[in-house]
DSSP file (Angstrom, degrees, kcal/mol; ACC not computed):
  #  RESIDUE AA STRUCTURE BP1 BP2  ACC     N-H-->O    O-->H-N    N-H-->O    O-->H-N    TCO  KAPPA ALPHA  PHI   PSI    X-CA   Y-CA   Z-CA
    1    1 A X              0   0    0      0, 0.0     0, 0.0     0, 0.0     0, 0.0   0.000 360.0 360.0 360.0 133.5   94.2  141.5  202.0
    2    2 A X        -     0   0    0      3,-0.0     2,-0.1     2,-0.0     5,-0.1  -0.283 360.0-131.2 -40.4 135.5   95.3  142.8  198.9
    3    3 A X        -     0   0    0      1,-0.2    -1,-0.0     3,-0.1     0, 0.0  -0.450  24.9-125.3 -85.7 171.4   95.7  147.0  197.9
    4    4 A X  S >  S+     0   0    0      1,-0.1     3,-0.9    -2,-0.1    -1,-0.2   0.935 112.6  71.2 -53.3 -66.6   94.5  148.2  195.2
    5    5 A X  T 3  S+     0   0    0      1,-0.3     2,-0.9    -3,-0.1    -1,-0.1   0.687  97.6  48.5  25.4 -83.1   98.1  149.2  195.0
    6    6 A X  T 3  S+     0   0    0      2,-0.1    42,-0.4    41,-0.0     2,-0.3  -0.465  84.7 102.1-111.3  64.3   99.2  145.8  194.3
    7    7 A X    <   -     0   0    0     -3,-0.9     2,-0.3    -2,-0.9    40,-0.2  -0.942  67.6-124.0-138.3 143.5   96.9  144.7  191.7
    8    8 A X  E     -A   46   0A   0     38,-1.4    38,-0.7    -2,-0.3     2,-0.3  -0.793  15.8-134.7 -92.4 137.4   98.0  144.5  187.8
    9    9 A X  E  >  -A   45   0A   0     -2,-0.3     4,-3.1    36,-0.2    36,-0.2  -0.586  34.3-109.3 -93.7 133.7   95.9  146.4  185.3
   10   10 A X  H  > S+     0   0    0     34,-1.9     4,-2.8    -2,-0.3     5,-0.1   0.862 118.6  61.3 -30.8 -47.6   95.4  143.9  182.3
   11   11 A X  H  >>S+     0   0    0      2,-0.2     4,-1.9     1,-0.2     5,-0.6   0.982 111.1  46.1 -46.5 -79.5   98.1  146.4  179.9
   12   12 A X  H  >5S+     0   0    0      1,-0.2     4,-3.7     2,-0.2    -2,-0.2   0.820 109.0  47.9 -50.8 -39.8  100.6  145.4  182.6
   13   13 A X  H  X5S+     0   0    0     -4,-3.1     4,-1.0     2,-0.2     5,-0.2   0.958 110.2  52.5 -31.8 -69.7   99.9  142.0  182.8
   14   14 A X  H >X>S+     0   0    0     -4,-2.8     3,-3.5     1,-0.2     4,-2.9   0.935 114.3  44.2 -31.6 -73.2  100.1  141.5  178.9
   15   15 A X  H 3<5S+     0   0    0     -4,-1.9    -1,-0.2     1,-0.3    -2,-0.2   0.916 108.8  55.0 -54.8 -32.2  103.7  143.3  178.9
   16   16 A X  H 3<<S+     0   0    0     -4,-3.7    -1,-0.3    -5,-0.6    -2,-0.2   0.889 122.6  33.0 -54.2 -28.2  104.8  141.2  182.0
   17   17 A X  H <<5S-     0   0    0     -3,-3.5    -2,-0.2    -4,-1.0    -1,-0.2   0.834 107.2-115.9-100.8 -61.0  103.7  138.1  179.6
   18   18 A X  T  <5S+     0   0    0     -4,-2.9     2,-0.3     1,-0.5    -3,-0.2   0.445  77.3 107.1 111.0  36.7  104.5  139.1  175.9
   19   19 A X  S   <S-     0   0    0     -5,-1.8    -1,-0.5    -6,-0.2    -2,-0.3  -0.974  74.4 -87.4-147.5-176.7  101.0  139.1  174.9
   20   20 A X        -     0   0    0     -2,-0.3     4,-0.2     1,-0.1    -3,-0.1   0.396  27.4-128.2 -77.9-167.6   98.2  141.0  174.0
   21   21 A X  S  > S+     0   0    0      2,-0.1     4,-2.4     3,-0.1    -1,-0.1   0.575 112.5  59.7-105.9 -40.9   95.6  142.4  176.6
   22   22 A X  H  > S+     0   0    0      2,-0.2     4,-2.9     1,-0.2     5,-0.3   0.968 101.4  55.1 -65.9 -51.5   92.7  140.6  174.1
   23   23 A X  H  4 S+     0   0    0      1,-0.2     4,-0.3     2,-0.2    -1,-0.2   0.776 102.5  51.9 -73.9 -11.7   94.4  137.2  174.6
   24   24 A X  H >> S+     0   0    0      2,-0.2     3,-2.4    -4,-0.2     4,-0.9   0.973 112.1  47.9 -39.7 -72.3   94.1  137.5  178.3
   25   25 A X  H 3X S+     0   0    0     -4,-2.4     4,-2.5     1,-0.4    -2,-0.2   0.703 110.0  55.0 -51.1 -32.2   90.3  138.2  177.7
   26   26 A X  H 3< S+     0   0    0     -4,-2.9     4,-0.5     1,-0.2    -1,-0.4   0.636 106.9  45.7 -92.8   1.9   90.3  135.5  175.5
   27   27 A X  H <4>S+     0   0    0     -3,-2.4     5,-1.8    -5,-0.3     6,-0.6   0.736 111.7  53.3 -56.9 -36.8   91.7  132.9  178.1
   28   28 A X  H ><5S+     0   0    0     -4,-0.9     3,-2.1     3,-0.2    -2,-0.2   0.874 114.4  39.6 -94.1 -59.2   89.4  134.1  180.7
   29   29 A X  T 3<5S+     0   0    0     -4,-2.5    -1,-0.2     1,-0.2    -2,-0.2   0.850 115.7  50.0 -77.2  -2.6   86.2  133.7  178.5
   30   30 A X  T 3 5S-     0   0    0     -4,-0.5    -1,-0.2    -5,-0.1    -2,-0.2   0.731 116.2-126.5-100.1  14.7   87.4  130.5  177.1
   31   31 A X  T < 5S+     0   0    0     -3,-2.1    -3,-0.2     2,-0.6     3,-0.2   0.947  72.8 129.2  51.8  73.4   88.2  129.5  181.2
   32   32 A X  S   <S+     0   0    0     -5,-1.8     2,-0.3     1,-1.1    -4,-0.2   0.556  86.6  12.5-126.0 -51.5   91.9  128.6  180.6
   33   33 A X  S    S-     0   0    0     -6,-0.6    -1,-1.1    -9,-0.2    -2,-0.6  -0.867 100.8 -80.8-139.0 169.8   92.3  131.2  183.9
   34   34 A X        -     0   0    0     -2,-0.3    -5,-0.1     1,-0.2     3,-0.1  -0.206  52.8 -92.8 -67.6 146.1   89.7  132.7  186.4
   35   35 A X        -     0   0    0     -2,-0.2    -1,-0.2     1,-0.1     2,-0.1  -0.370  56.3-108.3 -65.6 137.6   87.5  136.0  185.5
   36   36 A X        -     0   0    0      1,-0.1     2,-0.2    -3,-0.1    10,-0.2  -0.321  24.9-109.7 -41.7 136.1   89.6  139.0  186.8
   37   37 A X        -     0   0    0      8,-0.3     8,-2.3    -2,-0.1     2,-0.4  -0.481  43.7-137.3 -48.2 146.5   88.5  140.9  189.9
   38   38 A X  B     -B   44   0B   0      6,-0.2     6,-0.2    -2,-0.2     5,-0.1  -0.930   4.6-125.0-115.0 166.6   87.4  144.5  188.7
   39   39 A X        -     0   0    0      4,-1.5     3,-0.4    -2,-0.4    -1,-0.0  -0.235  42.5 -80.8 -69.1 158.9   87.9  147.8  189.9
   40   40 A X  S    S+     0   0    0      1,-0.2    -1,-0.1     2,-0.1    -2,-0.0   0.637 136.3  47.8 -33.7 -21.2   85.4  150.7  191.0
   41   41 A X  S    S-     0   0    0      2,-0.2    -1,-0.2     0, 0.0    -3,-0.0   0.943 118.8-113.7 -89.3 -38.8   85.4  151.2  187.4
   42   42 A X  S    S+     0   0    0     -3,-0.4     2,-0.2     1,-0.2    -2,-0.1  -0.102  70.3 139.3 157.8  29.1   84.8  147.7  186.2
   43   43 A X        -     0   0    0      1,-0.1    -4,-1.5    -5,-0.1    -1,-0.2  -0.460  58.5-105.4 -82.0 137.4   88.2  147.7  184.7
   44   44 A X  B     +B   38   0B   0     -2,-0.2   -34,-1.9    -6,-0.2    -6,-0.2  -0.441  39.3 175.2 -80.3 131.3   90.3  143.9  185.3
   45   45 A X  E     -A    9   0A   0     -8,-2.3    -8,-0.3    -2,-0.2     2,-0.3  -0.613  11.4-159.7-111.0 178.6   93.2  143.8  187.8
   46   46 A X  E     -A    8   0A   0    -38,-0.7   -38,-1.4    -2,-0.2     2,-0.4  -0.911  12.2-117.8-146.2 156.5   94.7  140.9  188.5
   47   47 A X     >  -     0   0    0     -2,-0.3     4,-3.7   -40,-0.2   -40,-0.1  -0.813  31.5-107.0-103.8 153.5   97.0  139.6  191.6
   48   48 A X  H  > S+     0   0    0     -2,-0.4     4,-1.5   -42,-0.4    -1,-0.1   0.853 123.8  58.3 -18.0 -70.9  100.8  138.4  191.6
   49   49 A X  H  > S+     0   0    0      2,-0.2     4,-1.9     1,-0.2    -1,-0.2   0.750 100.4  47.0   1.3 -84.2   99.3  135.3  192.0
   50   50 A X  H  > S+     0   0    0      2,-0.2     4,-2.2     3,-0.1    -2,-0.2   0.860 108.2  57.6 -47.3 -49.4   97.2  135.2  188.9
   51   51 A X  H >X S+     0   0    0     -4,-3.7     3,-3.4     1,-0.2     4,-1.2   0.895 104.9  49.5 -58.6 -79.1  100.1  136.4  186.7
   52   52 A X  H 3X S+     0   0    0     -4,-1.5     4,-2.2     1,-0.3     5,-0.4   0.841 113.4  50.3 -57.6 -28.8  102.3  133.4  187.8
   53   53 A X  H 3X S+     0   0    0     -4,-1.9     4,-1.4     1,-0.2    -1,-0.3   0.955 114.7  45.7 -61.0 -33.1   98.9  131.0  186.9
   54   54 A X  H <X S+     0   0    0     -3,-3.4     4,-2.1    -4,-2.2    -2,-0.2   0.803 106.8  52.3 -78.9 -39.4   99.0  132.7  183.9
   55   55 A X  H  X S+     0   0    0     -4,-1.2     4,-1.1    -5,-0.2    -2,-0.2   0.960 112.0  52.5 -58.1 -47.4  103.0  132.4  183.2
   56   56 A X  H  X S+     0   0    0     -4,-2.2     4,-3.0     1,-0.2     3,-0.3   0.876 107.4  51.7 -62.1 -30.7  102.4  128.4  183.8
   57   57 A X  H  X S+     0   0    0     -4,-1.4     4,-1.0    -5,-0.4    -1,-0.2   0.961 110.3  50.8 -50.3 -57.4   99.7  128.5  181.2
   58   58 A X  H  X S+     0   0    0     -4,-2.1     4,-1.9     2,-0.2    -1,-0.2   0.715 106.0  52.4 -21.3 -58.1  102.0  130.0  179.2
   59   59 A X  H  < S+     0   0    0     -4,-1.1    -1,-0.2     1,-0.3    -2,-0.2   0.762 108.9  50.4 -81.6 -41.5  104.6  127.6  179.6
   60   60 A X  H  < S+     0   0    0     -4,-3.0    -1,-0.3    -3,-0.2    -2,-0.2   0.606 104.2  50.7-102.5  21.4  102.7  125.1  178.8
   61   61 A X  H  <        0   0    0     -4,-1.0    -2,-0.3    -5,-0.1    -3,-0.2   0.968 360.0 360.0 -72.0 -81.6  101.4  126.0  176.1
   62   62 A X     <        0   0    0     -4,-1.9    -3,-0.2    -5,-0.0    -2,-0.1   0.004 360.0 360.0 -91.9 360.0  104.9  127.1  174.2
């Protein structure tokens, strides 16, 4: 099982990617990737995982 630890806060994701934090959000509501887990706060983390689904998106896209 996953830590909290080692989950990406949407900001990091974006920088890992080169894109905004909003165009993640808008991927996920336009179901291009899967809704984010949230946090205790409700905030969206992501796994390792999810970033590399997100790099191929990427990829093919550009």
């Amino acid at each position: 099982m996953m830590t909290l630890d080692s989950r990406l806060s949407i900001t990091e994701v974006a920088r890992q990617l080169g894109v905004t934090a909003k165009t993640i959000t808008r991927w996920e509501k336009a179901g291009k990737i899967k809704r984010a887990k949230r946090d205790w706060r409700g905030w969206r983390t992501y796994s390792k995982e999810d970033v590399e689904e997100m790099k191929t998106l990427l990829e093919a896209v550009y």
